[in-house]
C-alpha positions in Angstrom: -9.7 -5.7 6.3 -10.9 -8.8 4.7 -12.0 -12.5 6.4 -11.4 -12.4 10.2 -12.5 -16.0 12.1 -12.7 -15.8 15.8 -13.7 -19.0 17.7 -17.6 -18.5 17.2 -18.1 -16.1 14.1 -16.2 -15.2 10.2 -16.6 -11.2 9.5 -15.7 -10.3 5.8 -15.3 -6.5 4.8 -15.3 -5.0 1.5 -11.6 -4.4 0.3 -13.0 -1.4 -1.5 -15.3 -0.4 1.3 -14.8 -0.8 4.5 -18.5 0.5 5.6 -20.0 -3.0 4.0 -19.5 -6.3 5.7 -21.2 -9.2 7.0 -21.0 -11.1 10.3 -21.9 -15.4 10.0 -22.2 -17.3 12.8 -20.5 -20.7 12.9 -23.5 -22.0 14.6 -26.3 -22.8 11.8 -23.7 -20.8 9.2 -26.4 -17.7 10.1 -25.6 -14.3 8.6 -26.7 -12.0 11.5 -25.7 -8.8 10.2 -24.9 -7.3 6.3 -23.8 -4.1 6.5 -23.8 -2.0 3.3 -22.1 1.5 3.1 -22.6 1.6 6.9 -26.4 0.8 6.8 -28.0 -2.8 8.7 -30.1 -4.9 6.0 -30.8 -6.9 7.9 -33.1 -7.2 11.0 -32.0 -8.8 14.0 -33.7 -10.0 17.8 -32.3 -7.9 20.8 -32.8 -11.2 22.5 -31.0 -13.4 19.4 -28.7 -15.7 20.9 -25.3 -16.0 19.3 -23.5 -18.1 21.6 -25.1 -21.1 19.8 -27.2 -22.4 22.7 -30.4 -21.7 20.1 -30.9 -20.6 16.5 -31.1 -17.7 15.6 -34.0 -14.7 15.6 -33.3 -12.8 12.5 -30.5 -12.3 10.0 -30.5 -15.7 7.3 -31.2 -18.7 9.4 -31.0 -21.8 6.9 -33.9 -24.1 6.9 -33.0 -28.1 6.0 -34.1 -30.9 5.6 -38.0 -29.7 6.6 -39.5 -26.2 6.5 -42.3 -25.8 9.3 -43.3 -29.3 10.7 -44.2 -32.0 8.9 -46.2 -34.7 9.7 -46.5 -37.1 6.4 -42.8 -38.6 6.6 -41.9 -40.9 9.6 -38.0 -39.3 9.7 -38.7 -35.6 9.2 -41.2 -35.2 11.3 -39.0 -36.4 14.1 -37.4 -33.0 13.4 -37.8 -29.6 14.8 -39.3 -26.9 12.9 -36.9 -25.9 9.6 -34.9 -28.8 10.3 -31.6 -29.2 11.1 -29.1 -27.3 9.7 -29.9 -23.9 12.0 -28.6 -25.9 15.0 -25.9 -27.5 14.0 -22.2 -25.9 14.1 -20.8 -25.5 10.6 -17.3 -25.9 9.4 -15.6 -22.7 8.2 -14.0 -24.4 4.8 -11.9 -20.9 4.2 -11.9 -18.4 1.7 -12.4 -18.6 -2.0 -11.9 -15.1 -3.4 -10.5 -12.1 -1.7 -12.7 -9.8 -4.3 -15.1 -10.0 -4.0 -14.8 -11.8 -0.1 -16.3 -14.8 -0.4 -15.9 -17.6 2.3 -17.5 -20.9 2.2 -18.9 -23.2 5.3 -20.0 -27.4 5.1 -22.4 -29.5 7.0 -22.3 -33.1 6.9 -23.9 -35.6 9.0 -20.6 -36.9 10.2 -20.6 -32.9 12.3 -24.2 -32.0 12.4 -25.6 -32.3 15.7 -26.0 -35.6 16.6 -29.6 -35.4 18.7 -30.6 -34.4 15.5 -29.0 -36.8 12.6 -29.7 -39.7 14.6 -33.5 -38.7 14.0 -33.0 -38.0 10.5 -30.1 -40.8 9.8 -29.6 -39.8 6.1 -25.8 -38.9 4.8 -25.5 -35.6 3.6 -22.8 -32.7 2.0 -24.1 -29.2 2.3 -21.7 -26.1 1.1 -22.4 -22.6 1.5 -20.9 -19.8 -0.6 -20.9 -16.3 1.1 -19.8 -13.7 -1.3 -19.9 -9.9 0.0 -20.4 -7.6 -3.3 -19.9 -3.6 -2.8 -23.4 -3.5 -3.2 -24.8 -7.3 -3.0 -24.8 -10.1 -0.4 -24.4 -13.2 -2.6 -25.7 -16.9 -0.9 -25.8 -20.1 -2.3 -26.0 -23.5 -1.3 -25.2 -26.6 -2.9 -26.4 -30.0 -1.1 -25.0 -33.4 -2.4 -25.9 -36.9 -1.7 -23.1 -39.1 -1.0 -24.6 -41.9 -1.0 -24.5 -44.8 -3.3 -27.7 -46.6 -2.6 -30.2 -44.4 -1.2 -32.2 -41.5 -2.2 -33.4 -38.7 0.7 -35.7 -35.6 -0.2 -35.9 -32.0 1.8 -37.2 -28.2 1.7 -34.3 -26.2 1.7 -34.9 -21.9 2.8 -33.0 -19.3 2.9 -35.5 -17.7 6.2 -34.5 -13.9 5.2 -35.1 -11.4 7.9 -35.0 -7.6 6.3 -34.7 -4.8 7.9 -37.8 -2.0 7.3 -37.9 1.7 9.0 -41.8 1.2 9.1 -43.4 -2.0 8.2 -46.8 0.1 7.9 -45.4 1.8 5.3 -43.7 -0.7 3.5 -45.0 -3.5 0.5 -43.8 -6.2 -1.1 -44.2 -6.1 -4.5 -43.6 -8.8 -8.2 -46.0 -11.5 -6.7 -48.9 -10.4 -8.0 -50.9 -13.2 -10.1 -48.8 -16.1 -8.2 -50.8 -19.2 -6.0 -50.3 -18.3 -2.6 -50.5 -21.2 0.2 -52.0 -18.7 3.1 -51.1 -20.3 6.1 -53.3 -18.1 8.5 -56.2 -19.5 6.3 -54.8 -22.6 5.4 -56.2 -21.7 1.6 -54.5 -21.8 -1.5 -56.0 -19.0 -4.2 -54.4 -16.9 -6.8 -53.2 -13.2 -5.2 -54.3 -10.7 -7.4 -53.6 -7.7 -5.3 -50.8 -5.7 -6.7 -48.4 -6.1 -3.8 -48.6 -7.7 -0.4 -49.4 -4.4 2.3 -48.9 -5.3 6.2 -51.7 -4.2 8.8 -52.3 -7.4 10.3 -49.7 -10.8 10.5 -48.9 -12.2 7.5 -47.6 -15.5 6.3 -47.8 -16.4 3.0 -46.0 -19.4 1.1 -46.1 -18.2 -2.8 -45.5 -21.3 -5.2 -43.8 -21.4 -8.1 -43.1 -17.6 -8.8 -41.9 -16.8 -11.9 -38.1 -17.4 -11.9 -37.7 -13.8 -13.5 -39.6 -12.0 -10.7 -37.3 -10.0 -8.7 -39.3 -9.7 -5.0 -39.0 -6.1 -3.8 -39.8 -4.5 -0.7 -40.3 -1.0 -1.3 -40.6 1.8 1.4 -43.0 5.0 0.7 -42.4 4.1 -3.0 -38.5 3.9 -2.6 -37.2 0.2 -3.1 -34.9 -0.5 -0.3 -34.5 -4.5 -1.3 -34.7 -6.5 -4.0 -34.1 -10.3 -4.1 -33.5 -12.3 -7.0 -33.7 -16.3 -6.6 -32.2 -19.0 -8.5 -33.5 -22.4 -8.6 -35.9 -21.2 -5.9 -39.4 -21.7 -7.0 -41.2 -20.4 -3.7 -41.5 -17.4 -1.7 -42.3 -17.2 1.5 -43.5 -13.5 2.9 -44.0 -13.1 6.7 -44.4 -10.6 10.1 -45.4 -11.8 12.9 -47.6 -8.6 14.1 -48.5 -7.7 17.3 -49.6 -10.9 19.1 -47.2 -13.5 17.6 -44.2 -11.8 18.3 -45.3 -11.1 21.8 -45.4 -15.6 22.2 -41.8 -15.7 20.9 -39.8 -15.2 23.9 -36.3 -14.6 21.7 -38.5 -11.8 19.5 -37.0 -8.6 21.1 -38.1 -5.2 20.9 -41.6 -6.8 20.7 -42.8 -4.1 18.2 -39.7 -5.2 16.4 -42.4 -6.5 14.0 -42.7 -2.8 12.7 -39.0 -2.4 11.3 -38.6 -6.1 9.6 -40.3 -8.5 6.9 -39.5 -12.0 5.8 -38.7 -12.7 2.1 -37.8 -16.1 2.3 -37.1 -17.9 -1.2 -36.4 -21.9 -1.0 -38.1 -25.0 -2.2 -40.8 -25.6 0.4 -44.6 -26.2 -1.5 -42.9 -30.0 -2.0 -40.0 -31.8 -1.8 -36.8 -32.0 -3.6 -35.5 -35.8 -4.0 -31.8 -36.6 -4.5 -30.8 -39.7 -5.7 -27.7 -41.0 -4.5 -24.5 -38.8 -6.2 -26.6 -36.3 -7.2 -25.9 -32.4 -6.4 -28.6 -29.5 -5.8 -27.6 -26.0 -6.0 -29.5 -22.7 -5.5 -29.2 -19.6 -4.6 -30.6 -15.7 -3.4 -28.8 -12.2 -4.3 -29.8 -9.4 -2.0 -29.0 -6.0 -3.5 -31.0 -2.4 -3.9 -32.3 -2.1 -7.3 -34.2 0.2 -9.3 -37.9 0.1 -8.9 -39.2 -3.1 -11.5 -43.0 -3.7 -11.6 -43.4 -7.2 -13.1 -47.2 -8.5 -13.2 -49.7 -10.8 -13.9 
């Protein structure tokens, strides 16, 4: 009951309920399963790999310094896509509260992984807070610049993978009215359908959402998730459908597109700059609310 550490993973349980845990992977800090009152949230790859060898499909890989790839900056787009910190080891700093659990991990350039920081040769302090609620899964991240002369700028994502029982029958709803960036059509245009329906891949950056929209995704008119953001202006809203999942070799079942949906929240239409000492902080709540229609 509690925090357990083994060699590769941290597993908190509720005090108060030992049917609700999560599981985070050392390796890119990645939540790979939240269990509440006995039930998987999240959705995860058959074919992830947790022996740190790749990042992970599914669960909340983080994405830093770079969402996607970019091709405008000479350092990041030395980077894989979404960066760096989702293949890196993280350290496991410990717990900070026993009730609710909540652990935090670090990443610094002095222990990322060095193929990587030696593309992107900036100095860097990244904590992340995991706090397991009886009801909640509470992440935030706080990224500092250490250092004194120069400035660096990054996306930062929290790449959400939930769990659905059928993605045909499921929507995503509070974004209606927002600028969309539709990456499919590479278009930008105001979305003015109610919610966002899946019959076909989507994969949708929405920018600048309303900071009091809570993003649900509702099942057969049930709301099985909500996620409320903080000091995360964008929204990111993607499956994969049939023939995208069936390139991604580490995408397992490969109609696992039917039972998940990305709600990703982060910083990722432009960039956020640090100047040297500054500190950055945001963060996501996962939890099951009431139903909440919030429009144009």
């Amino acid at each position: 009951m509690g925090i357990e550490e083994t060699a590769t993973q941290v597993i908190l349980t509720h005090p108060e309920n030992s049917s609700s845990s999560v599981s985070i992977l050392k390796y890119g800090a990645t939540i790979f399963s939240w269990k509440s009152n006995g039930e998987e949230q999240l959705w995860l790859s058959t074919a992830a790999k947790l022996d740190g060898s790749k990042p992970v499909r599914g669960g909340i890989p983080l994405v830093f310094p770079v969402f996607g790839k970019n091709e405008d900056d000479e350092l990041l787009k030395q980077l894989p896509q979404h960066g760096l910190a989702r293949n890196s080891t993280w350290e496991f700093l410990g717990q900070v509260k026993s009730n609710p659990p909540t652990v935090q991990f670090g990443l610094s350039e002095e222990i990322a992984n060095p193929e990587l920081t030696k593309l992107w040769p900036k100095s860097f302090s990244l904590i992340l807070t995991v706090e397991l609620g009886k009801d909640h899964l509470f992440t935030d991240i706080e990224i500092k610049n250490p250092s004194q002369t120069e400035s660096f700028k990054f996306n930062w994502l929290f790449h959400t993978y939930l769990r659905v029982e059928d993605i045909e029958d499921t929507f995503v709803s509070n974004l209606a009215g927002m600028t969309t960036y539709d990456q499919l059509l590479a278009d930008s245009y105001v979305d003015k359908h109610p919610v966002v329906t899946f019959h076909e891949e989507v994969d949708k950056i929405y920018k600048n959402v309303d900071a009091d929209r809570i993003i649900q995704v509702v099942n057969r008119g049930v709301p099985i998730h909500s996620v409320k953001r903080t000091n995360l202006p964008d929204a990111v809203v993607w499956n994969p459908w049939t023939k995208k999942s069936g390139g991604m070799a580490d995408f397992e079942p490969k109609n696992g597109y039917l039972n998940m949906v990305c709600v990703e929240p982060g910083h990722v239409h432009d960039f956020v700059t640090l100047a040297p000492g500054e500190t950055w902080k945001a963060s996501q709540k996962l939890y099951n609310g009431e139903l909440k229609y919030q429009a144009i």
